[in-house]
C-alpha angles and dihedrals in degrees: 000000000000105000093181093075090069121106155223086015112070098222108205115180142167138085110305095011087136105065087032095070110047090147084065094062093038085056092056096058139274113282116042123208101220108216120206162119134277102252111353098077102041091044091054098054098248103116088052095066090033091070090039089059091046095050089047082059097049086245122147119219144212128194132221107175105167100097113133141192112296095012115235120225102226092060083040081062095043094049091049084054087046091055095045094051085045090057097243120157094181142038124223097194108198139185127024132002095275090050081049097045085039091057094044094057088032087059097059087045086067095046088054119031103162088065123104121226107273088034079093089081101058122078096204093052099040079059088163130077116242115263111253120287136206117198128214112186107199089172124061101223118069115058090208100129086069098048144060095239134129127176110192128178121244141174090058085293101323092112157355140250135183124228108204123175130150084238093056084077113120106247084215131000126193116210108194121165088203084083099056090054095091093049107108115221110267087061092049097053086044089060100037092045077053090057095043094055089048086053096055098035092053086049092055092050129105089227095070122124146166093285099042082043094059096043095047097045095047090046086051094054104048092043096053093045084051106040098029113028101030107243122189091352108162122209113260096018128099092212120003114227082250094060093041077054096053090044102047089049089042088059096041089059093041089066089045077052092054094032087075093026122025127210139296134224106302089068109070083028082058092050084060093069095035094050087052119020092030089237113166119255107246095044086046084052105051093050085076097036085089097052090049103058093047096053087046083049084065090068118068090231097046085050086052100044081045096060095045086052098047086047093050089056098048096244145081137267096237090056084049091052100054099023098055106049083044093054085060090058092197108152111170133148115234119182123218090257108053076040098066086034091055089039092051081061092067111030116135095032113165090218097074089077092040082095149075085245119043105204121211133229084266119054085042083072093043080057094051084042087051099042100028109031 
């Protein structure tokens, strides 16, 4: 897949691709906000070439590495005040996809710092466009170095709500698959698991088209022969370089995929777990994955998409349905009434009718009764 034809988003991949492309971060401005996390991207060696590349530009550089799983707004909007007092005009967002979407949102904080902290969300009051943003992926799931999406966490953790804005592009993002070499294993099927369920639920919207198609089908692919059939393993290692390669590229079109398209309902049902068990995102996600395909399979189109994606993938529907959900091992016991409670979190999301198949109130709790007792 060509990367470079996405916009507006300039892809740059490849091993070194940091430290390669100084004139990316000097066109961007002169004194970079460095988003992180507190250990991952350090521990990657991503921040190491970063400041390499910087100081290459010419740029100076300022860190704010508090950014936690699930950002919260509020520090989203801390961190946006902390940038405009240190003098920063652009954002370089590094590590997984909450330091990415935290940088996103944190970007337009910066571009706006009278506003308050749900003030993100209305166009009229964030009058200003984000500062430009790079993007350093040091995880493969997300995709959310190719798209303008940020989820952010609100409520004080109860729930969660997108920004979205054409401005909330990365400028650049580098996608290089050194970074995802320190992740253990269980964070690496998470991601990829992440990227997997992008992939199919793009490929289920009516908002497909030629491009999504291309990207999903491609990140499917890689991701299943990875993950599930064991491509390019290497004996003594947990993930061969090859395979942190395939994967990195497989997520990276998965966001081109959503970026068309969004997610479908696995996603907020996911959140549900995530927000309240801590279950990681992508595993959160594939549970439902099951469940998802079954209920597009009622509908004469959703059998057919499910059959060209099972065929693209070399499988059946039938293997996606069961090997999937089973890859997330999640295996918890939720009563009726924390179902309907949990429910009740993520009633009204968009992404229900993001589907061949809408499903109803009801039948989301039939699904929780099924997985969760």
């Amino acid at each position: 897949m060509d990367f470079t034809t996405h916009r507006p988003t300039r892809i740059i991949t490849g091993e070194g691709c940091v430290t390669a492309h100084p004139e990316a971060f000097r066109a961007c401005g002169t004194r970079a906000l460095i988003v992180s996390g507190r250990h991952g991207a350090d521990a990657s060696g991503a921040i190491r070439d970063l400041e390499k590349a910087l100081g290459d530009a010419g740029c100076g550089f300022v860190r704010f590495a508090a950014i936690t799983e699930n950002p919260p707004a509020p520090l989203c909007h801390e961190a946006g005040r902390f940038g405009k007092d240190e003098g920063c005009d652009f954002v370089v967002a590094v590590g997984g996809g909450s330091a990415l979407d935290a940088g996103k949102a944190i970007a337009a904080y910066l571009a706006n710092p009278s506003i308050g902290v749900m003030d993100i969300y209305d166009d009229e009051k964030r009058a200003n466009p984000c500062v430009p943003i790079i993007a350093v992926p040091t995880t493969a799931g997300t995709g959310s170095e190719a798209c303008r999406y940020a989820v952010l966490t609100i409520d004080e953790g109860r729930r969660k709500k997108t920004f979205k804005h054409e401005s909330a592009y990365p400028r650049f993002s580098f996608v290089d698959p050194r970074y995802t070499y320190s992740l253990n294993e269980e964070y690496t099927v998470s991601t990829a698991l992440d990227a997997l369920a992008h992939a199919m639920e793009s490929h289920f919207s009516p908002k497909a088209n030629l491009v999504s198609e291309e990207a999903a089908l491609y990140a499917a692919r890689e991701i299943w022969d990875v993950l599930f059939r064991g491509e390019d393993a290497e004996e003594g290692s947990l993930f061969s370089p090859k395979q942190r390669e395939r994967l990195s590229l497989a997520a990276c079109a998965a966001g081109i995929a959503i970026d068309y398209t969004g997610t479908g309902f696995p996603h907020p049902l996911g959140y549900c777990l995530t927000l309240t068990r801590g279950t990681p995102h992508g595993f959160a996600c594939a549970v439902f994955e099951g469940a998802f395909l079954r209920y597009n399979c009622l509908t004469a189109e959703g059998r057919k998409r499910a059959v060209s994606f099972a065929d693209a993938l070399g499988t059946t529907v039938d293997e996606l349905i069961e090997a999937i959900p089973a890859k997330s091992g999640v295996e918890y016991r939720i009563d009726a009434e924390e179902r309907e409670m949990l429910l009740d979190r993520v009633a009204g999301a968009g992404n229900y009718a993001n589907s061949q198949y809408i499903i109803s109130r009801g039948e989301m709790s039939d699904i929780f009764r099924r997985l969760f007792g």
